[in-house]
Residue frames as qw, qx, qy, qz and C-alpha x, y, z in Angstrom:
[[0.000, 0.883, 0.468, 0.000, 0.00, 0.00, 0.00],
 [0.190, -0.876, -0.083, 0.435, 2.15, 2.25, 0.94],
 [0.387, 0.014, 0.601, 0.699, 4.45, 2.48, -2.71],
 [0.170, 0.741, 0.523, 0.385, 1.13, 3.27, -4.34],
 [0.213, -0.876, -0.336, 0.274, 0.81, 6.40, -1.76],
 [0.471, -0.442, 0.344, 0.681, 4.14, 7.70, -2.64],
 [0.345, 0.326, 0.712, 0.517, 3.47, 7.29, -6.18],
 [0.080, 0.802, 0.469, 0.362, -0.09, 9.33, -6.21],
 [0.270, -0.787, -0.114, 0.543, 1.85, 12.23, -3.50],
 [0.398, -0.190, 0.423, 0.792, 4.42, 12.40, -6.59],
 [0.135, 0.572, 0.614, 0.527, 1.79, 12.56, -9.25],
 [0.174, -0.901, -0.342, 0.203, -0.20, 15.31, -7.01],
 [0.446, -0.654, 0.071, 0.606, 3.30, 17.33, -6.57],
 [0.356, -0.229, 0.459, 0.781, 4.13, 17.60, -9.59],
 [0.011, 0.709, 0.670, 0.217, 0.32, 18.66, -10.79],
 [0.309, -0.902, -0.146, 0.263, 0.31, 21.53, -8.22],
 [0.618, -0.485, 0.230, 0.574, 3.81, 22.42, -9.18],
 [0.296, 0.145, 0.713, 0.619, 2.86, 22.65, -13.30],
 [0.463, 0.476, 0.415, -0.622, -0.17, 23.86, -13.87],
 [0.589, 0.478, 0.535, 0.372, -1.86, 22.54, -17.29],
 [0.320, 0.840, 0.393, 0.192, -1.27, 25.61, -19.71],
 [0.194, -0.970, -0.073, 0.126, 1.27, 27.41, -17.81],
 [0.584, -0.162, 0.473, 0.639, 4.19, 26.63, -20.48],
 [0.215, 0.637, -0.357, -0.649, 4.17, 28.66, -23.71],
 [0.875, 0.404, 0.268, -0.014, 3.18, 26.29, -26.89],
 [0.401, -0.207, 0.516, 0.728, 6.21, 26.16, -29.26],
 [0.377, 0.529, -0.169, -0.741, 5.72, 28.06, -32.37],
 [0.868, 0.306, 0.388, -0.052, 4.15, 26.02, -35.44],
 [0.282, -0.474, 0.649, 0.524, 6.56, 25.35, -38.40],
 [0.641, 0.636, -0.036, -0.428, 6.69, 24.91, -41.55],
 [0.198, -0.429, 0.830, 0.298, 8.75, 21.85, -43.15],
 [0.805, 0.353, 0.409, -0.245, 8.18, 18.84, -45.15],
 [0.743, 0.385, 0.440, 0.326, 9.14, 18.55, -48.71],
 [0.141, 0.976, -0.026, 0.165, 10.82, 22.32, -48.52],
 [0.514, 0.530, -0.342, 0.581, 14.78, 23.70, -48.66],
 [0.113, 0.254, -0.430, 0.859, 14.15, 25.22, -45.63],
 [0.425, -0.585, -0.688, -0.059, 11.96, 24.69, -42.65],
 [0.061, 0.541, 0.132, 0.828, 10.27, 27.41, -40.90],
 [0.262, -0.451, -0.737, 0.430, 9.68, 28.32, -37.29],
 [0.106, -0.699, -0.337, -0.622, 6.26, 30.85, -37.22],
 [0.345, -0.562, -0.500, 0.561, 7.09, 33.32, -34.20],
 [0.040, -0.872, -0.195, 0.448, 6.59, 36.80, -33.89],
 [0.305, -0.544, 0.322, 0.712, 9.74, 37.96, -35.12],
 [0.336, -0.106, 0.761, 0.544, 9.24, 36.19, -38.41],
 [0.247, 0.650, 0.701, 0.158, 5.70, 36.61, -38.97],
 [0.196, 0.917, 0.184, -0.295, 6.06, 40.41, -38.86],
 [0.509, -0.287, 0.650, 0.486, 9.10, 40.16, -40.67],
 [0.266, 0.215, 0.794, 0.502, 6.75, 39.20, -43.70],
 [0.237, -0.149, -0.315, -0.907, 4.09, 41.63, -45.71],
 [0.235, 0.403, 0.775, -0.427, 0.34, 40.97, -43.86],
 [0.194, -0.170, -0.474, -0.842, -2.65, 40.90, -45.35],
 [0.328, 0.214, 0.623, -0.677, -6.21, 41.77, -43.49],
 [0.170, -0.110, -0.480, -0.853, -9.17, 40.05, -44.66],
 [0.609, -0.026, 0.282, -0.740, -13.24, 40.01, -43.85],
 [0.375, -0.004, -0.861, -0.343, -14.53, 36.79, -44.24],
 [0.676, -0.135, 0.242, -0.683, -18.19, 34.91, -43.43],
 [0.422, -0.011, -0.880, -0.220, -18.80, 31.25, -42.77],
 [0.750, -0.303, -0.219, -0.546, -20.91, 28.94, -41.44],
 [0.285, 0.397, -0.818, 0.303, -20.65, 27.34, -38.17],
 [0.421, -0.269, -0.845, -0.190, -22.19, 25.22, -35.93],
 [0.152, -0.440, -0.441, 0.767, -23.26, 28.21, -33.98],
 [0.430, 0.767, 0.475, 0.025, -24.60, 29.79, -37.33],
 [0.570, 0.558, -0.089, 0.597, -22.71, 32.25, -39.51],
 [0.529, -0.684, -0.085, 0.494, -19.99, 33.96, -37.98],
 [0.508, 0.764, 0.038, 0.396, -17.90, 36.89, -39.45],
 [0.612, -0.663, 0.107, 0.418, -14.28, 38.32, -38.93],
 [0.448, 0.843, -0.280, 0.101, -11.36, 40.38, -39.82],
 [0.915, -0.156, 0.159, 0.337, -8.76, 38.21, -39.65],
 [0.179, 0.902, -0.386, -0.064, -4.54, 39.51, -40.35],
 [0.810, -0.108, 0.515, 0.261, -1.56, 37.19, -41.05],
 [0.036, 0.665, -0.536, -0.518, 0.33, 36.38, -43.79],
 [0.886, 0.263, -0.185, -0.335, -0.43, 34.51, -46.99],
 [0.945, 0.150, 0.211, -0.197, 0.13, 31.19, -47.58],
 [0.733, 0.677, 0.058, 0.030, 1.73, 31.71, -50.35],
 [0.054, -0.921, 0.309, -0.230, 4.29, 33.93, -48.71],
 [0.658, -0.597, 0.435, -0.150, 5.43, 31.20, -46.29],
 [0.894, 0.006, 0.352, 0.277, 5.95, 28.39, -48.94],
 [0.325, 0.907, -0.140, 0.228, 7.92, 31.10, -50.95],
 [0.221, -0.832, 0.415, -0.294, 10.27, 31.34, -47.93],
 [0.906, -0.148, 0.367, -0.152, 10.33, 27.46, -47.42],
 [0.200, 0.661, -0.639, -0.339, 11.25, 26.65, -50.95],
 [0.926, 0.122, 0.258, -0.249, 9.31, 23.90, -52.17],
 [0.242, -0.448, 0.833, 0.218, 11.36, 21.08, -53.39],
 [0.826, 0.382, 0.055, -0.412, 9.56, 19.62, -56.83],
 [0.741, -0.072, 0.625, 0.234, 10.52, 16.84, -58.77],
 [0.181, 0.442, -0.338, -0.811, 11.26, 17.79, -62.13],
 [0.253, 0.383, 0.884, -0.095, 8.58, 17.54, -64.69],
 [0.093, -0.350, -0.217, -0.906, 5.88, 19.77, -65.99],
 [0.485, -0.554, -0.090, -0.671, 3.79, 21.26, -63.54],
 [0.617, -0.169, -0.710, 0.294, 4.85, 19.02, -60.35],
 [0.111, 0.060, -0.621, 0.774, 4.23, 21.43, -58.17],
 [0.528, -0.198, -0.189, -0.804, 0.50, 20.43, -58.75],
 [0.576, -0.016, -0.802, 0.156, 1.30, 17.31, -56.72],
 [0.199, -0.015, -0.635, 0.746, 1.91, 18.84, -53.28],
 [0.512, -0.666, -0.450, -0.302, -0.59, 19.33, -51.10],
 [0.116, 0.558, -0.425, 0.703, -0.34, 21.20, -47.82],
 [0.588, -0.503, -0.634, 0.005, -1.56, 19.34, -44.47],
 [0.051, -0.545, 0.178, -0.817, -2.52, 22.01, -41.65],
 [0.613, -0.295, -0.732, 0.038, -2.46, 20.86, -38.17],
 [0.302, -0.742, 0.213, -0.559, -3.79, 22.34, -35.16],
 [0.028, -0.479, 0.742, -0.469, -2.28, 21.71, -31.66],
 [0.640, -0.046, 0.519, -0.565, -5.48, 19.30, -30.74],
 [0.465, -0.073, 0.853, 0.225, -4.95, 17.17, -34.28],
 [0.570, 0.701, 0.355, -0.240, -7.47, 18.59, -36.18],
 [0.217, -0.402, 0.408, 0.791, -5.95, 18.80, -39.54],
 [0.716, 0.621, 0.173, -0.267, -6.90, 19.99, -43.21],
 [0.719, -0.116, 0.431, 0.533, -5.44, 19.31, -46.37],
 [0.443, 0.815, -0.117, -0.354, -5.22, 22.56, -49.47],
 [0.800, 0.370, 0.315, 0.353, -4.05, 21.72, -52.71],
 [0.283, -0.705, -0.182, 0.624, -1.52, 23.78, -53.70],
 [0.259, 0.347, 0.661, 0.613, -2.78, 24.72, -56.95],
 [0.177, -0.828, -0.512, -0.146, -5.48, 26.75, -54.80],
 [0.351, -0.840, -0.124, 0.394, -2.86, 29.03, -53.41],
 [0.530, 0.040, 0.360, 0.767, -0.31, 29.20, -56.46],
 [0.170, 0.596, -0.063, -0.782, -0.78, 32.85, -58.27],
 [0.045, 0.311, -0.781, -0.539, -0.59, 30.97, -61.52],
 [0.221, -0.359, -0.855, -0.302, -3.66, 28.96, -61.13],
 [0.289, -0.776, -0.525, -0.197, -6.80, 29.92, -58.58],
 [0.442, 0.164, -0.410, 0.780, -4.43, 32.01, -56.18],
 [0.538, -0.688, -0.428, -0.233, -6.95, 32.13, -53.52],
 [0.010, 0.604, -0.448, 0.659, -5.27, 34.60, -50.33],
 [0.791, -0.443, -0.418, -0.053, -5.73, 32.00, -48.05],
 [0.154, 0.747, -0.349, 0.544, -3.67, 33.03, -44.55],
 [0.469, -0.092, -0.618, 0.624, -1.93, 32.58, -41.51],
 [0.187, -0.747, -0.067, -0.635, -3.89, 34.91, -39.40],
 [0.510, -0.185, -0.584, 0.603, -2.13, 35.79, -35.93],
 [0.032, 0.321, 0.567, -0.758, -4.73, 38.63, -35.24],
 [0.411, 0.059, 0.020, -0.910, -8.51, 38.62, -35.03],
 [0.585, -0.390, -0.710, -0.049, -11.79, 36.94, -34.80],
 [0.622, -0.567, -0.490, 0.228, -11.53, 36.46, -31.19],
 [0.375, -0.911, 0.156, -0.073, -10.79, 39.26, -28.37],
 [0.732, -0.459, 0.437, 0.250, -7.96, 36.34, -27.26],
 [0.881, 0.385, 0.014, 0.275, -6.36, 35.85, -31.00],
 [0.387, -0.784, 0.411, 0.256, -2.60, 36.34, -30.42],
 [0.128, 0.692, -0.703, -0.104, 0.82, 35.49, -31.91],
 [0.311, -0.261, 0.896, -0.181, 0.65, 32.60, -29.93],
 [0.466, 0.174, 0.867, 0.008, -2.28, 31.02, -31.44],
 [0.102, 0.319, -0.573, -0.748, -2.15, 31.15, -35.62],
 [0.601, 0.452, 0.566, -0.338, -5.71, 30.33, -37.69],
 [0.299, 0.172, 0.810, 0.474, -5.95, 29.12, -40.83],
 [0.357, 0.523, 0.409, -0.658, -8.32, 31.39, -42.76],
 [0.303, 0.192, 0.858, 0.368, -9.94, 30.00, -46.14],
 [0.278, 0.460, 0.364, -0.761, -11.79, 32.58, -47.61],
 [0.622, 0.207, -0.498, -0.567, -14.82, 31.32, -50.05],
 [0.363, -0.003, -0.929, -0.073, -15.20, 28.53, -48.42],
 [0.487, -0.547, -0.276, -0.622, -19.12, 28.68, -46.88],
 [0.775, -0.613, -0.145, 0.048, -18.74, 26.50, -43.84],
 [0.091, 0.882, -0.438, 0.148, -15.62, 27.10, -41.56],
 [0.994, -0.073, 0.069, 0.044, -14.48, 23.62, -41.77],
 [0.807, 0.277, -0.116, 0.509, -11.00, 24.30, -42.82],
 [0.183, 0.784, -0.287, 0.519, -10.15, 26.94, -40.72],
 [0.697, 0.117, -0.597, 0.380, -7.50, 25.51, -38.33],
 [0.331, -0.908, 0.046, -0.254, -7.11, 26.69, -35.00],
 [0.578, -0.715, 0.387, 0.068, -4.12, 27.11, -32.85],
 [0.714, 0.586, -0.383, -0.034, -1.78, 26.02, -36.02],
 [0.622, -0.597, 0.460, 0.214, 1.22, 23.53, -34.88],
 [0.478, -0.129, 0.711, 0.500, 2.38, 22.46, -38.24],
 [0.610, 0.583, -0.090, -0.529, 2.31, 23.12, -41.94],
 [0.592, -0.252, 0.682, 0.348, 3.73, 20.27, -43.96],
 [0.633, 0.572, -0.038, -0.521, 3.74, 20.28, -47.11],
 [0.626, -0.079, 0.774, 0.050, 3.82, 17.02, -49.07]]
């Protein structure tokens, strides 16, 4: 009996001692199938040109609307430096897989963000929406798309594949 006790005092101490939440998240990155893998903090995201847009979707709360800032997409794999296979048009392969800190992830073709083909301003957005949106926690914003199924919260990873 008395091992177990020990055991749950430790487990307690070191509960009380931590609190859930009261680390900093690392910043989300950007790697995968790119020259150069990216770490999205502060510095870097202002660093890069922002772009504010308004956007309306549906949600299971009923439509919502925001002005969302960040930086494109587009911008980031730019800085990355996709790595294509040679070919014609291979970089219509890749696909980008956006994951938030809880697992939710989407996937964007990246035909839908290239300038050359639909070059939709999809973004990183590190302020607005919420009162709370910060630095610290980057949204995926997909504008045109009716429901807000693809907008990520709390971003930990881009990969692109």
């Amino acid at each position: 009996m008395r091992p177990r006790f020990v055991l749950i005092t430790a487990c307690l101490a070191v509960m009380v001692s931590s609190p859930a939440g009261s680390e900093s998240p690392q910043p989300a990155v950007v790697q995968g199938t790119v020259k150069e893998r990216l770490v999205l903090d502060e510095a870097f995201l202002k660093s890069l040109p922002t772009v504010t847009i308004d956007v309306t979707f549906e949600t299971g709360q009923g439509k919502k609307s925001g002005r969302y800032t960040g930086v494109l997409v587009w911008a980031l794999l730019a800085r990355a430096q996709p790595i294509d296979e040679p070919g014609k048009n291979t970089s219509l392969k890749h696909t980008l897989m956006i994951t938030g800190r809880d697992g939710y992830a989407v996937a964007l073709a990246l035909g839908e963000i290239d300038p050359h083909y639909e070059g939709k301003q999809i973004i990183i957005a590190y302020l607005g929406g919420e009162p709370s949106a910060s630095m610290s926690s980057l949204r995926l914003i997909v504008p045109g798309d009716v429901h807000g199924g693809r907008s990520v919260r709390d971003i930990a990873k881009i990969e692109l594949r």
